[in-house]
C-alpha positions in Angstrom: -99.6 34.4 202.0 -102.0 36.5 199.9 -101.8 36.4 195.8 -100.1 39.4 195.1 -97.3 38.7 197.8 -96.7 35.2 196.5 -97.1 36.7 192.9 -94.7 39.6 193.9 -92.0 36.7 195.1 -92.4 34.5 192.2 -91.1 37.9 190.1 -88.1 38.2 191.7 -87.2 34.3 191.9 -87.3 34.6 188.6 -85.2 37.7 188.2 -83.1 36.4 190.9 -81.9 33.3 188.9 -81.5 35.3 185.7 -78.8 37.7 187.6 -77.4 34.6 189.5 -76.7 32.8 186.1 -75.4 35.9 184.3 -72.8 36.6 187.2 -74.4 36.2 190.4 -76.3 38.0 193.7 -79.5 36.7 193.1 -80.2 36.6 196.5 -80.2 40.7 196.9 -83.4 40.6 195.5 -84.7 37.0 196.6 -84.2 37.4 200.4 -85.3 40.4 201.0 -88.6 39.5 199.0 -88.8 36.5 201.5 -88.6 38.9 204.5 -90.8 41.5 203.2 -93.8 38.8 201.7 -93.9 36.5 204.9 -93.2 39.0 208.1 -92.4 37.1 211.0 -90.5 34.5 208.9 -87.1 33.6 211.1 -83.9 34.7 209.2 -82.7 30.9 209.1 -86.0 29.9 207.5 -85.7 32.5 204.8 -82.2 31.4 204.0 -83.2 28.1 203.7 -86.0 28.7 201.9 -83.5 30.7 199.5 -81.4 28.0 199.1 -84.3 25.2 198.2 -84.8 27.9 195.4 -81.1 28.7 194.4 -80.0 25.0 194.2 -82.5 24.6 191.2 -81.7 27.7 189.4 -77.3 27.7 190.2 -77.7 23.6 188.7 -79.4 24.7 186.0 -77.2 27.4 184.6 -74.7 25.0 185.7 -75.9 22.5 182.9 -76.4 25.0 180.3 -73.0 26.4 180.4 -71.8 22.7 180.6 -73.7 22.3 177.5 -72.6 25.6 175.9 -68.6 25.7 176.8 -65.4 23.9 178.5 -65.2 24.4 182.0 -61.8 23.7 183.9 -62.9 20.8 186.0 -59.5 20.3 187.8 -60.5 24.1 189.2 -64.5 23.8 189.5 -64.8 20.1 190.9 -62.3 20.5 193.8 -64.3 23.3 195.0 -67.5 22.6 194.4 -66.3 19.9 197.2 -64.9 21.8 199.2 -67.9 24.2 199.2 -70.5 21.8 200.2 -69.0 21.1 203.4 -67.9 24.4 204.2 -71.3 25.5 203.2 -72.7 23.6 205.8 -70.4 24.4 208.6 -71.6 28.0 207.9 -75.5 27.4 207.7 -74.8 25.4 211.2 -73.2 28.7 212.1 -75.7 31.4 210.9 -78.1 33.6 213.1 -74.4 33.2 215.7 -73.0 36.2 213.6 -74.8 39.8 213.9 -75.1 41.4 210.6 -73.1 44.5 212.8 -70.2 42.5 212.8 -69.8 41.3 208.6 -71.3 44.2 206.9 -69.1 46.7 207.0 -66.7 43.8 205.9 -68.0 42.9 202.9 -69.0 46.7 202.3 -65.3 47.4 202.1 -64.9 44.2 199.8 -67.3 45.2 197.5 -66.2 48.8 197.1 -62.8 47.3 196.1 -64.4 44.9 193.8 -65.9 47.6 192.1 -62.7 50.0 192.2 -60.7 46.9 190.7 -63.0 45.7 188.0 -63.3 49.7 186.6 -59.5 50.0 186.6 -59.1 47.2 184.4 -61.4 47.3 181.7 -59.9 44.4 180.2 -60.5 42.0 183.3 -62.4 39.0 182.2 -63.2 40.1 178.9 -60.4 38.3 177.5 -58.7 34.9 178.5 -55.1 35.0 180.5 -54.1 31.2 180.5 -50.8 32.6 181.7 -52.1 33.1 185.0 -53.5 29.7 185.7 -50.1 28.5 187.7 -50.4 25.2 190.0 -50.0 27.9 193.0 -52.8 30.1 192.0 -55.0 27.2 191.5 -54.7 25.7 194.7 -55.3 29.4 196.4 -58.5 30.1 193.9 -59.9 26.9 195.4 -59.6 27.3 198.3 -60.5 30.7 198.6 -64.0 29.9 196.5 -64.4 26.3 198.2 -63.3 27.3 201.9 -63.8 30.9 202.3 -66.5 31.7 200.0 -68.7 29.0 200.3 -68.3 29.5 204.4 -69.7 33.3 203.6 -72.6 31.5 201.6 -73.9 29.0 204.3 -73.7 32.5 206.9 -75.3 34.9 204.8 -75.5 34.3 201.2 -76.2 37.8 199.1 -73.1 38.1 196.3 -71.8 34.5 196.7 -72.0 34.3 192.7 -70.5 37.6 192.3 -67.4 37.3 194.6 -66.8 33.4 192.6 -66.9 35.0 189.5 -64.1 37.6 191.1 -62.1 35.0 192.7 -62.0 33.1 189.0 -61.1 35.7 186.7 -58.5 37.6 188.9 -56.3 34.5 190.3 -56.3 32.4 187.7 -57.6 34.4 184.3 -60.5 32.9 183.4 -62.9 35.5 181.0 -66.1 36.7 182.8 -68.1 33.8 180.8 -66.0 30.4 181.9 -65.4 32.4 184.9 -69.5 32.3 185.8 -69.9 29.1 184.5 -67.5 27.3 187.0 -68.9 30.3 189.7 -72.5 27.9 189.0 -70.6 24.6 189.6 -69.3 25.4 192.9 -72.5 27.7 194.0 -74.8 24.8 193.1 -72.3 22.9 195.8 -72.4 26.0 198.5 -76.3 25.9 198.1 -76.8 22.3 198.3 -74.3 22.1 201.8 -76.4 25.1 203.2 -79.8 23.3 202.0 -78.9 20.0 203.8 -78.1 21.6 207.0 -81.2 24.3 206.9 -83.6 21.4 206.0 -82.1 19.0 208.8 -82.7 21.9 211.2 -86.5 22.8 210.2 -85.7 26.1 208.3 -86.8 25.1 204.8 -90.5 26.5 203.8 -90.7 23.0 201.3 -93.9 24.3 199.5 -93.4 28.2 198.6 -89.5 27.1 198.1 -90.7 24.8 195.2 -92.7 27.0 193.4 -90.1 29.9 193.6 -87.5 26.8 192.2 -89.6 26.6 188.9 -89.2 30.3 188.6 -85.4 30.0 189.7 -84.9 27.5 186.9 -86.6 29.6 184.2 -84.9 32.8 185.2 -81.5 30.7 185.4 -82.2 29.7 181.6 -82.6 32.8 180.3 -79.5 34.5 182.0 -77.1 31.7 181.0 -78.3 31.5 177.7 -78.2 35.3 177.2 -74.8 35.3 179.2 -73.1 32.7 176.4 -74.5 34.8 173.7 -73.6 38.4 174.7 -70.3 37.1 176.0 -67.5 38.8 178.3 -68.6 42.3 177.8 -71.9 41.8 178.7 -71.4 39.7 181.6 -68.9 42.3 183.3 -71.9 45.3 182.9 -74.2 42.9 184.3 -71.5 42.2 187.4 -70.9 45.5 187.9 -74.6 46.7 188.7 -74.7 44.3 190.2 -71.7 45.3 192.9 -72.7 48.7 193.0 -76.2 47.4 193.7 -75.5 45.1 196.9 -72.7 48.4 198.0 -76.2 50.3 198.2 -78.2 47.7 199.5 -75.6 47.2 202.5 -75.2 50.5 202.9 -78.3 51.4 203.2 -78.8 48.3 206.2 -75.5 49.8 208.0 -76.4 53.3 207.8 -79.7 54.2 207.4 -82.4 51.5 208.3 -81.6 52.2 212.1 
């Protein structure tokens, strides 16, 4: 790889883990770096390679909201889990799907993400404990433990986003503890994925290193900045975020034919 390629990717894996500790998605700018810097490089490799970088960065926000807050480990641990294994059954699973047959999908989902978060400006930005019920606990993990984490291990791009989502509107955490137990259990999708990508021979070990140490310092700086800005911030950050990977896919369904 030639210096301004692997300089180019170092960039964004360090942008990449300040949007996945802020609220997630780092991987619409990591992966397609991948794919762009190293032509030729199989899908699975560059999700694996992805995920040797993500671990680092997703634990380390992990930690510093640990540090920095209370998370609900009766709703994070369970899930985190649950998420490694699922992870893995859908890293076993990916290159099976075409991107033809989930994109428009999670298109749809995303659109209706965005739509929901703008008609309720106070979503996440303040707490609703009321919410947290024993029956929308079990459903919130398993929908970010089972069905999230199974997205991850597939394809990846807006895991962190759709965890911070599934947080704040079942069980009503604010857009802060929300991200911070999102970075639990996306530290736990990553490291199931990781396991079966590196068993298989689809982990680039050396360039997925050096884009970790970029990961982790990007991840630093977006949780930090994240606990200090607070709810507000972290839902303007989320929804550029969603309106960034609606373009992205868009543009992949559309118009890159």
């Amino acid at each position: 790889m030639d210096p301004v390629s692997l300089t180019t990717l170092l960039a964004a894996a360090t942008m990449a883990g300040w949007v996945d500790a802020v609220v997630g998605g780092g991987g619409l700018l990591l992966l397609p770096a991948l794919l762009v810097a190293a032509p030729g490089l199989p899908v699975a490799t560059a999700l694996g390679t992805n995920k040797l970088a993500a671990i680092f960065g997703t634990a380390t926000a992990a930690a510093t909201y640990t540090r920095r807050t209370k998370l609900d480990w009766r709703v994070a641990g369970p899930a985190a889990g649950l998420a490694v294994l699922s992870a893995g059954v859908g890293a076993a699973l990916a290159g099976s799907v075409p991107a033809s047959a989930y994109r428009p999908v999670v298109l749809v989902v995303l659109v209706a993400v965005a739509v929901f978060v703008l008609l309720r400006p106070r979503l996440g930005v303040v707490a609703q404990p009321q919410r947290r019920t024993p029956a929308r606990v079990a459903v919130v993990i398993a929908v970010a433990g089972v069905g999230i984490a199974l997205y991850d291990g597939l394809i990846g791009p807006g895991t962190g986003t759709f965890l911070v989502l599934a947080f704040t509107a079942l069980i009503g955490a604010d857009f802060v503890h929300g991200s911070a137990m999102a970075k639990i259990v996306n530290a736990g999708t990553n490291l199931g994925a990781l396991v079966v990508f590196g068993v298989t021979g689809h982990v680039w070990w050396l360039l997925g290193a050096a884009m970790a140490v970029c990961n982790i310092a990007g991840a630093v700086l977006g949780a930090r900045m994240a606990l200090r800005r607070g709810s507000g911030f972290v839902r303007v950050v989320l929804l550029v975020v969603v309106l960034a990977l609606v373009a992205k896919l868009g543009y992949d369904q559309w118009m890159a034919r």
